[in-house]
C-alpha positions as CSV (number, residue, x, y, z in Angstrom):
1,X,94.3,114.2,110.4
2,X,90.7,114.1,108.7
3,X,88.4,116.7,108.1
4,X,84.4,117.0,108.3
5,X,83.1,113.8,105.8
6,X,79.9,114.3,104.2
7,X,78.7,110.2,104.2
8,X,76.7,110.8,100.8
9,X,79.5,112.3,99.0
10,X,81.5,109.1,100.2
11,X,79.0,107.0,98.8
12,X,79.2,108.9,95.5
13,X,83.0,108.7,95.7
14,X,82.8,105.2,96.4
15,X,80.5,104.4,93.7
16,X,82.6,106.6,91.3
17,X,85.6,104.4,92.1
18,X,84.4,101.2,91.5
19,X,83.6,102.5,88.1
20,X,86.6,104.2,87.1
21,X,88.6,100.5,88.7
22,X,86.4,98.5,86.2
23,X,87.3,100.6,83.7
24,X,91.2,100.5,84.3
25,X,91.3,97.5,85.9
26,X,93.0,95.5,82.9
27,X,95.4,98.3,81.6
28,X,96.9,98.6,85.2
29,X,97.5,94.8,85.5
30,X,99.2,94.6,82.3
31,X,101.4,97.7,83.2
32,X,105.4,96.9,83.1
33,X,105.6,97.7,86.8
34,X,103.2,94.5,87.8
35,X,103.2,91.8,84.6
36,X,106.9,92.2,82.9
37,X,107.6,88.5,82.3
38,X,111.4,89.4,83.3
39,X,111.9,92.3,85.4
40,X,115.3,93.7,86.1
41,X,116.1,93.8,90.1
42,X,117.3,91.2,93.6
43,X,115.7,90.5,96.4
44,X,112.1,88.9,97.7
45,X,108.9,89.7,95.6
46,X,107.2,93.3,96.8
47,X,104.2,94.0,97.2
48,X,103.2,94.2,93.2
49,X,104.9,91.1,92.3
50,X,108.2,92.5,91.3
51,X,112.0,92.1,92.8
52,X,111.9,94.1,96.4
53,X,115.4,95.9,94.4
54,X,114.8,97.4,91.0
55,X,118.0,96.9,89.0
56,X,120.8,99.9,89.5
57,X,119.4,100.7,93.2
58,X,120.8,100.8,96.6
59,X,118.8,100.4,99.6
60,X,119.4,103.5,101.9
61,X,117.6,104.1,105.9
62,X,118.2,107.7,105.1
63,X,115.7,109.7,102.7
64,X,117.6,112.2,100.7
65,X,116.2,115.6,99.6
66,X,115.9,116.5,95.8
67,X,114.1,119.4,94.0
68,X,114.2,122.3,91.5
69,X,116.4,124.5,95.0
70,X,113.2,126.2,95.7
71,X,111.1,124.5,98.9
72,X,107.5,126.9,99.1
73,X,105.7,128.1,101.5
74,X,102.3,128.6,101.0
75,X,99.7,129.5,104.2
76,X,97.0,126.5,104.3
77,X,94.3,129.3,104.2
78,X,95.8,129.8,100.6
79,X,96.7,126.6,99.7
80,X,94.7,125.1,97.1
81,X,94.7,121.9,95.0
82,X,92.8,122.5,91.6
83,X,91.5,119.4,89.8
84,X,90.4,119.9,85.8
85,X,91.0,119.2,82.0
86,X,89.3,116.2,80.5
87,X,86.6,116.1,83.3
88,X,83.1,116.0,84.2
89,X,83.6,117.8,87.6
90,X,86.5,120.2,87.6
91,X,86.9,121.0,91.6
92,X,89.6,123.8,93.3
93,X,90.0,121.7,96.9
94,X,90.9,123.7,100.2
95,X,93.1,122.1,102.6
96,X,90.1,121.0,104.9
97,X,88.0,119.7,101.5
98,X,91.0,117.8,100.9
99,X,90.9,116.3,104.5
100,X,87.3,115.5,104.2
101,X,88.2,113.2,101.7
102,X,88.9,109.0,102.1
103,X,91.8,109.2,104.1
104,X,94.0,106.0,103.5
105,X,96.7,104.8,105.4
106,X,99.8,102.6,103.1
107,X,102.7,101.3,103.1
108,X,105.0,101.3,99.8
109,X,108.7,101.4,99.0
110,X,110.3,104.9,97.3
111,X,112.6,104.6,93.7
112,X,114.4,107.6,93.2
113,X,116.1,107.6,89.7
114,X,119.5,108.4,91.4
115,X,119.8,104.8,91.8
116,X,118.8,104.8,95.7
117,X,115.3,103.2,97.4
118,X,113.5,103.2,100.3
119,X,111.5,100.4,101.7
120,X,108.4,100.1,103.9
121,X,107.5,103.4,103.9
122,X,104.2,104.3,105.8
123,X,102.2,106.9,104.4
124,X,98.7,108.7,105.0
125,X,97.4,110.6,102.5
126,X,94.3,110.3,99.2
127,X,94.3,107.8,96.5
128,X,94.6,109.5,93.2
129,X,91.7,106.8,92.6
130,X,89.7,109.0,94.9
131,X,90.3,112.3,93.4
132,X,89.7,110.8,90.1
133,X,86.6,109.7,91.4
134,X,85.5,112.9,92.7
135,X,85.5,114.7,89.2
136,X,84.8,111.9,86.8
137,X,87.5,111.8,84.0
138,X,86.2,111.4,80.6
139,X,86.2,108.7,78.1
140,X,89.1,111.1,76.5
141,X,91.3,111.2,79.7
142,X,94.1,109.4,78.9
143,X,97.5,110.9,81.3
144,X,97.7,113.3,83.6
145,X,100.1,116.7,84.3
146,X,101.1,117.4,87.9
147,X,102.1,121.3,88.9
148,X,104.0,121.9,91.9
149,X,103.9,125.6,93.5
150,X,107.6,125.0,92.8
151,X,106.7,125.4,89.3
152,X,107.6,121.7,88.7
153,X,105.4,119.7,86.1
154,X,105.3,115.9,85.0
155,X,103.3,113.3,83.5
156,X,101.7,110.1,84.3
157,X,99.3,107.8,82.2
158,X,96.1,107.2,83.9
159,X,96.8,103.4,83.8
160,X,99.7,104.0,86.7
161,X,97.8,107.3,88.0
162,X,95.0,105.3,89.3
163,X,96.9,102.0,91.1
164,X,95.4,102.0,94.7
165,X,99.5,102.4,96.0
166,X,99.7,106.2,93.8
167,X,98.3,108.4,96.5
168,X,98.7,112.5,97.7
169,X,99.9,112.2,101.1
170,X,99.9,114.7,104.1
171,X,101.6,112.3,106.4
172,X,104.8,109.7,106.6
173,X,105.8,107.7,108.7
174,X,103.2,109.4,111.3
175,X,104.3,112.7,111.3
176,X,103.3,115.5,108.9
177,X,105.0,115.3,105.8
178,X,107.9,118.2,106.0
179,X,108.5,120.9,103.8
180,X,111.6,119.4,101.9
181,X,110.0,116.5,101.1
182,X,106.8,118.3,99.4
183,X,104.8,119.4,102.6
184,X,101.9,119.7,103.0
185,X,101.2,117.8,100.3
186,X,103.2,115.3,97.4
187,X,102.1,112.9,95.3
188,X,104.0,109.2,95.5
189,X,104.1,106.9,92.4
190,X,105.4,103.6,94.0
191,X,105.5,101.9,91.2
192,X,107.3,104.4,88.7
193,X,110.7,106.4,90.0
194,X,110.1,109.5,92.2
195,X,110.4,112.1,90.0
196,X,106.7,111.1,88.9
197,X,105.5,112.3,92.0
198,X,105.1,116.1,91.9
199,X,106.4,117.7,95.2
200,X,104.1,120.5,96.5
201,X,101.6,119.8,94.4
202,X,99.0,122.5,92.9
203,X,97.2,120.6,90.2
204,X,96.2,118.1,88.5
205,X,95.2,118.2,84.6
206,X,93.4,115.3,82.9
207,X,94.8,115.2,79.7
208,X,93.4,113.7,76.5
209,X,96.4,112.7,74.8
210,X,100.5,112.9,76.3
211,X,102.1,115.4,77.7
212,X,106.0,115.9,78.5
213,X,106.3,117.8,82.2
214,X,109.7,119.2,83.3
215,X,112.6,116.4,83.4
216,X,111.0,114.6,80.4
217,X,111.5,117.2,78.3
218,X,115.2,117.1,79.4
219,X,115.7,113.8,78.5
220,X,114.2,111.8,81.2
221,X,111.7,108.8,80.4
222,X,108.2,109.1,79.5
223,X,107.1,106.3,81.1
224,X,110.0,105.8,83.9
225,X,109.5,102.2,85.1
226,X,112.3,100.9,87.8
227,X,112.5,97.5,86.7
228,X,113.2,97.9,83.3
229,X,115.5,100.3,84.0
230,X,114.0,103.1,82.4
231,X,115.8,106.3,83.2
232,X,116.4,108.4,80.2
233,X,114.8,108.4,76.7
């Protein structure tokens, strides 16, 4: 699923990212979700150097279905993904601009905060990275907002936002993602619970200072890492 790449855009994409990864590169690796010195969780080492298990969670072959009770249904020639705040390069993407984009295939594992997880999913979809790259956050940026057309908002610090695994994806497990689960498009935060990945998403703000989006202002974390077990504020 790809749409029509321009190559020099790539290049300026490319070139954006390797910027923007310089620039995050340390605050990411000190993050709780790679360098705690004693995460809370069983089982091998994943992929980011923490226990496979984060404490509190059950493994489960099933994926369950959460969300506000509202699943939309928006046409793809009206669907649109806006991309603004603390910018250089604000951009409203249709659904083949968005496909035109790095595609990247992945594999990560799923924390929902209900205590269940589920491992080695495959995924196909945009690095955040890329879309960050694309409009050029400021020296202000600091977090991020999500919007869902479901009306669904939540936050994310720019230091987790832009870890190559965080991505908008189109596709799992090799078949188009399905509307209960956020299709056509949801963001996944591997390394945070679920809930920080906005289902059906809309838009993304760049945000110059924090922001609390819809379950954090009802008592959920800020910062929502699994292996600290970092549910509720």
């Amino acid at each position: 699923m790809t749409g029509e790449q321009n190559p020099e855009k790539l290049d300026k994409i490319i070139e954006a990212r390797m910027k923007l990864k310089a620039r995050f590169e340390e605050k990411m690796k000190e993050t709780p979700s790679m360098a705690d010195p004693n995460p809370m969780g069983r089982g091998p080492i994943n992929r980011h150097g923490m226990p496979q298990t984060p404490i509190g969670q059950t493994i489960t072959q099933k994926w369950p279905v959460l969300d506000l009770g509202y699943h939309p249904q928006i046409p793809m020639d009206k669907w649109r993904l806006i991309i603004d705040g603390e910018v250089e390069n604000p951009v409203v993407l249709k659904w083949e601009d968005f496909l035109a984009l790095p595609q990247t295939d992945d594999i990560s594992d799923f924390h929902c905060v209900t205590t269940w997880s589920k491992l080695d999913m495959s995924w196909s979809g945009v690095r955040l990275m890329d879309l960050a790259a694309l409009v050029q956050p400021k020296e202000t940026a600091t977090h991020l907002m999500c919007y869902g057309y479901d009306t669904y908002t939540t936050n994310v610090s720019l230091e987790e936002a832009l870890k190559p695994d965080v991505m908008l994806v189109h596709t799992v497990e090799g078949e188009p993602l399905p509307l209960e689960h956020g299709g056509p498009l949801r963001m996944i935060t591997p390394q945070l619970y679920a809930w920080k990945g906005s289902k059906w998403i809309k838009r993304i703000e760049f945000l110059s200072a924090n922001k609390l989006g819809f379950w954090e202002e009802r008592g959920y974390s800020n910062t929502a890492y699994p292996w600290r077990n970092d549910r509720y504020s």
